[in-house]
Structure formats: structure tokens, C-alpha cells
C-alpha positions, 0 to 999 in steps of 0.5 A: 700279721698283726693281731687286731687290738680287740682279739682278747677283749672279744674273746674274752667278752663272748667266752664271759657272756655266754656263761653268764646266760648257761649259768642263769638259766642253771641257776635259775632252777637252783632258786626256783627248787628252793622257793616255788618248785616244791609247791608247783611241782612236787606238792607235800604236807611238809614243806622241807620234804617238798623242797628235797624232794625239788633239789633231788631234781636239781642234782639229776642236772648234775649227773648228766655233766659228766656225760655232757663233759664227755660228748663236749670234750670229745669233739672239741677235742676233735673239731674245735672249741668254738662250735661247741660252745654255740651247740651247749648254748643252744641246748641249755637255752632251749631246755630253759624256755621250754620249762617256763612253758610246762603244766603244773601238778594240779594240771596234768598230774605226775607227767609234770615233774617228770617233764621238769626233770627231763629238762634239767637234764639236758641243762646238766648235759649243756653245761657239762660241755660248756665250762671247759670250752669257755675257760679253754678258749680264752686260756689258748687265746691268752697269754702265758703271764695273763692267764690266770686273769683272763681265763678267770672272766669266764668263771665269773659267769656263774655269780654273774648268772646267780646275780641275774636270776636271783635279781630277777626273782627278787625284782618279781618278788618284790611287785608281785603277790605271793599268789601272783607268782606262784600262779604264773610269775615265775614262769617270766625269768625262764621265758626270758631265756630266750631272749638272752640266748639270741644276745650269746648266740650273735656274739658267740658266733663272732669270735675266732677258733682257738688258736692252740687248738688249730696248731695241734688239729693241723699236728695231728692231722698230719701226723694220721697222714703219715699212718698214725693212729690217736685213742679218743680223748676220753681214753687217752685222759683216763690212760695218762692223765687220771691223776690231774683228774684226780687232782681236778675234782679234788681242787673243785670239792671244796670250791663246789660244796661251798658255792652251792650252800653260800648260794642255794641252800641258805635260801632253804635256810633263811626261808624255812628253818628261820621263816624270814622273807624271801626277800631277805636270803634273795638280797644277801644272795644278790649282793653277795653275788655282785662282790663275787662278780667283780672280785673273781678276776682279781683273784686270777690277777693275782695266782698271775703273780704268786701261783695259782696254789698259793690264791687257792688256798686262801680261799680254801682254808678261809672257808674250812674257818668260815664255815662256823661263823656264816651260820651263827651270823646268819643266825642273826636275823638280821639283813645286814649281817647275813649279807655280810656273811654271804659276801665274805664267804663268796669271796673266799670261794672266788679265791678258789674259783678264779685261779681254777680255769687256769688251774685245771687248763695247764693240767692237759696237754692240747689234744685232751685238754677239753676232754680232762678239764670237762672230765675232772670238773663234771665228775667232781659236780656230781660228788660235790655240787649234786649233793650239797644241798640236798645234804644240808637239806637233810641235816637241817631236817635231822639235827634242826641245827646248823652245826653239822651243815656247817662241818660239812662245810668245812670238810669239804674245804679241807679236802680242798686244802689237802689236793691243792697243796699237794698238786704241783704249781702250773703257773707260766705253762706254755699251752702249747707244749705236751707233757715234759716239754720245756715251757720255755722251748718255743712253739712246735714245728709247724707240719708240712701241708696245706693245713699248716700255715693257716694254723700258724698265721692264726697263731701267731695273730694271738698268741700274746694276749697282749694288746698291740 
């Protein structure tokens, strides 16, 4: 059967714009906690302290990941990849439009903040679930030689949502007053939620389960015909594979911490610490944003070629370096220079970032490898992503100086450098095969029983990645 020429194409274009929209609207509450949140929702004499005080809800979402990874790895582990990618959509859609619908402060006292943070809650658990069924799709989908750069599209869903909620919020910036926005202005970006959840949802409904997948459901579904007996994902993950865990949140500390000062924090720093426009962070984000978006594939393109070890640590050496001068750029003052010191450092997060679907994927063994990718991915947002404004927030507050928010910085990429350099190479694994498996040895056989030949068919449909 010969696999239709768009397959990877559609796949990879429904895995990319479904991403794009869970991580706007995550991000989204990111930007708004750094400009607005702090005076609507957790008003305070110190604007610094209301502003932790917004990123201490910001974090909350984080916590809930690795819970979201855990339910979302269990069952696309279980029942598939694809309707678990239709349900976090749902979720994270859902609890994004309902926040540009809350009361304020000033109108119903301490049940809104606490209504605000019960929301970023069920985003944290959506998009726990989310990044590994996106990448993992597109991984089984994909080829063997291609798949750093086809499993790297997804992960450009996160620049690609920072891109649309901070163009969003500089475009309300820019026609509206300061009064008009903190007044209702703000609520717009998360109204429109809704309508890009319609636009994910249709496209995400049309893409086939991935095949990988079905060929180890219909291994296993015979192998419990014959008696056998399988531990959840989560426990087997935890029993055999707690060092690719291990390994994976270490891959994503640097690459984590990095993004989210680049990011967020730098909009509390140009703001606050500097008192320059909004304006001002929210174009350089942009900008930086746009770079990051295009060169992420390239990025995977390339750990294709030299491994997926080598591209990361490109990146995460260069940012253990670039720490000190982003600062003194940004420092600056000037739009120009800070642009540039968020675009050069955003692209050596991409060379962290792009290689890493694939990365995390070829650590697991298909029947836990959506439980272990979301498991080691969460876990690591919560000790690196969760803290790292609210860390650079208090340092800031503390020292009144970017030197040690710029240490911190540059740890975190080492930590990067030291786990990757240790971990082995997983470049040209053949997803298919379990743990010690040669990759090279060809597909499994199929298990006799009505299940098989439709799993196989499909498999083979669109194994190459290749266009026919």
C-alpha cells in the first residue's frame, strides 16, 4: 500500500499547529504575569513583589506537568497518541478562555486570584500531556534518517506560540492606552483562544494514530491473549528506564532555565529593573521569537547529520558563555542591542531544543515512550522552568544587579553540558525495536490475529518519512 505523499507533511503540520496554540495560551499567562496580572490580580505596594507574587502562580501550572505527563503517558501509552493530543487541546483551550473571562481583584476580592491559579493549573496538566504525544507522533511517524528534523517542527510550537501571544500583546500595546488595557484589553488574547482551538482541533482530528504505536498495541494485545501480564508505563519506566529519566530532565535544565529568562524574565527586567517601555522587551522578544522559530528545524536538520550530542552541546555551552553578555547587552538600553541579545541567545537555546524530540524519543522503548518522554520532561519543569523566573525575580530583588541572575544562567547550562556529554548517542535508532535490539534488524513480527494486519498495513503506509 502506498503511503499517500502528504502523510509526514499532515502530520507534521497538525503535530506543529497544535503546539503552537497550547503553548500561546501557556505562554500567554507567562507574559501577562510579567505586565498586568500583578496589578489586576495580586495587587501590592511593591511592584516587584506583585510581580512575584504573578510568577509564583505562573510556576503552580508547572507543578501540575508532571501529573499531566503521568495520566497523558498512561493512556497514550495505552490507547494511542492521537486522542490524547485532541483531549490536552481541549483542556488547555478551554482553561485559557475562561481566564479572559474572570473578575478582578477589585471585584470580587481574593476568589480571583484564587479562580486564576485554578486555571493555570489545568494549562500546567494540559500541557504536561501535550509535548510528548506531539513529538512522539511525528517521531513514529518519521523516518529513522529524518527524524531529528521532523520531530524538531513540534518543538518549534513553543517560539511559535511565544511569537503569537507576544505579538498579540505588543499589537494591544501599541493602539491601546495603558488604562484601556489594564481595564479589558487584556482579556482579548485569551478570548481568542477559542477561536484557535477550533482551527487545532479540525486539523488534529485529521491525522492518523501513530503507526509505531499500533504495531507494539497489536504485540501486546496478543502477547495478554496469551496470559501475559504488563506493569503500568509509569511503573515500568521507573523499574527499568530511571536513568534515561534522569538523563532527560538533565538534557532539558539548561535548555528550560534558559527559555524562560530569555523570555519572561527579561520582560520583568527591561520593565521594571531598567523602566523602559513595554514596548521595547515585548519587540525584542518578538523578533527573537521569529529567529527562533525558523532556525529550530535546522537545528534537528542538522543532529540528522552529526548526532543529536554534538547540536546540543552547541547550544549549551554557548549559553554557559552567553549568560554574562546578554545582560551587559541588555543593559544597553538601547532596542537594537537587546534585540540581538535575545536572538543570539534564543538561538543557542534552539540548538538545545531542536535535537531534543528526538533526543528524549530514542531513549524509550514504544510501549513507555509516551509515559518516559512526558515523565523526564515534566519532572524537569518543575525544578527548572517553574523556578527560573521566580529565581531571577528574587535575585534581582536581592542583589539590584544581573550578575548573579546571569550565574544562574550559566550553571543551568552546565548542568546541560555535563548530562549530555555523558549520555550516549541515539541518533538512527530504529523506534521500532526494544532496548538492546539491533537497529538494524528490521521490524518485529507481526502476532498472529485479526489486530495484526491492520497495524502492519499502516505501518508500512508510513514508515519512510520519505516522500513517495
Amino acid at each position: 500500500m502506498a503511503r499517500p505523499r502528504s502523510s509526514i507533511g499532515k502530520i507534521v503540520g497538525a503535530s506543529l499547529v497544535g503546539t503552537t496554540i497550547e503553548w500561546y495560551d501557556f505562554f500567554l499567562y507567562g507574559s501577562a504575569a510579567a505586565l498586568v496580572f500583578n496589578e489586576i490580580f495580586f495587587p501590592t505596594a511593591d511592584p516587584l513583589t506583585g510581580t512575584l507574587i504573578a510568577f509564583i502562580t505562573y510556576a503552580i501550572g508547572f507543578l501540575a506537568r508532571p501529573l499531566g505527563g503521568v495520566v497523558f503517558g498512561h493512556f497514550g501509552d495505552k490507547v494511542g497518541r492521537k486522542k490524547l493530543l485532541v483531549l490536552s487541546l481541549l483542556l488547555m483551550g478551554g482553561a485559557t478562555f475562561a481566564m479572559g473571562l474572570l473578575p478582578t481583584y477589585d471585584a470580587i476580592g481574593v476568589g480571583a486570584p484564587v479562580l486564576l491559579t485554578v486555571l493555570r493549573l489545568v494549562q500546567g496538566f494540559a500541557l504536561g500531556g501535550e509535548w510528548g504525544g506531539a513529538v512522539l507522533i511525528v517521531s513514529e511517524h518519521g523516518g529513522d534518517k529524518h527524524r531529528g528534523f521532523w520531530a524538531s517542527w513540534p518543538q518549534s510550537g513553543a517560539p511559535g506560540g511565544n511569537l503569537l501571544a507576544t505579538g498579540v500583546l505588543a499589537l494591544l500595546a501599541a493602539v491601546q492606552s495603558e488604562s484601556t488595557f489594564q481595564a479589558w484589553g487584556w482579556r482579548v488574547p485569551f478570548l481568542l483562544s477559542g477561536v484557535l482551538v477550533m482551527v487545532g482541533l479540525w486539523i488534529r482530528l485529521s491525522v492518523s494514530e501513530s503507526p509505531v504505536f499500533l504495531e507494539a498495541q497489536a504485540r501486546a494485545e496478543a502477547a495478554a491473549a496469551h496470559g501475559a501480564k504488563e506493569a503500568p508505563p509509569v511503573v515500568e519506566v521507573f523499574r527499568r528506564n530511571w536513568r534515561e529519566v534522569l538523563t532527560a530532565i538533565g538534557t532539558r535544565f539548561g535548555e528550560n532555565i534558559s527559555y524562560y529568562v530569555l523570555t519572561s524574565f527579561v520582560l520583568v527586567y527591561v520593565t521594571k529593573h531598567l523602566d523602559l517601555p513595554k514596548s521595547t522587551a515585548l519587540n525584542a522578544v518578538l523578533i527573537g521569537s521569529a529567529v527562533h522559530f525558523v532556525t529550530i528545524p535546522a537545528w534537528g536538520a542538522l543532529s540528522d547529520r552529526i548526532g543529536r550530542r554534538p547540536v546540543t552541546l552547541i547550544g549549551s555551552a554557548g549559553m554557559a558563555l552567553w549568560a554574562f553578555a546578554f545582560f551587559g547587552l541588555v543593559d544597553s538600553e538601547s532596542f537594537a542591542v537587546i534585540t540581538a541579545a535575545v536572538t543570539v541567545g534564543l538561538l543557542f537555546h534552539g540548538a538545545m531544543y531542536g535535537p531534543q524530540a528526538a533526543f528524549i524519543s530514542e531513549m524509550f522503548d514504544t510501549k513507555v515512550r509516551y509515559s518516559g518522554a512526558s515523565m523526564g520532561s515534566q519532572l524537569a519543569s518543575i525544578v527548572a522552568g517553574a523556578l527560573a523566573p521566580i529565581i531571577a525575580v528574587e535575585l534581582l530583588k536581592e542583589y539590584d544587579s544581573s550578575v548573579p541572575v546571569a550565574l544562574y544562567l550559566s550553571l543551568a547550562a552546565v548542568v546541560t553540558t555535563v548530562t549530555v556529554a555523558l549520555a550516549r548517542e541515539t541518533r538512527g535508532r530504529d523506534l521500532r525495536t526494544e532496548a538492546g535490539e539491533s537497529p538494524t534488524a528490521g521490524p518485529p513480527p507481526a502476532p498472529a490475529g485479526p489486530a495484526a494486519p491492520a497495524a502492519r498495513t499502516e505501518e508500512t503506509a508510513v514508515r519512510s518519512g520519505e516522500p513517495s
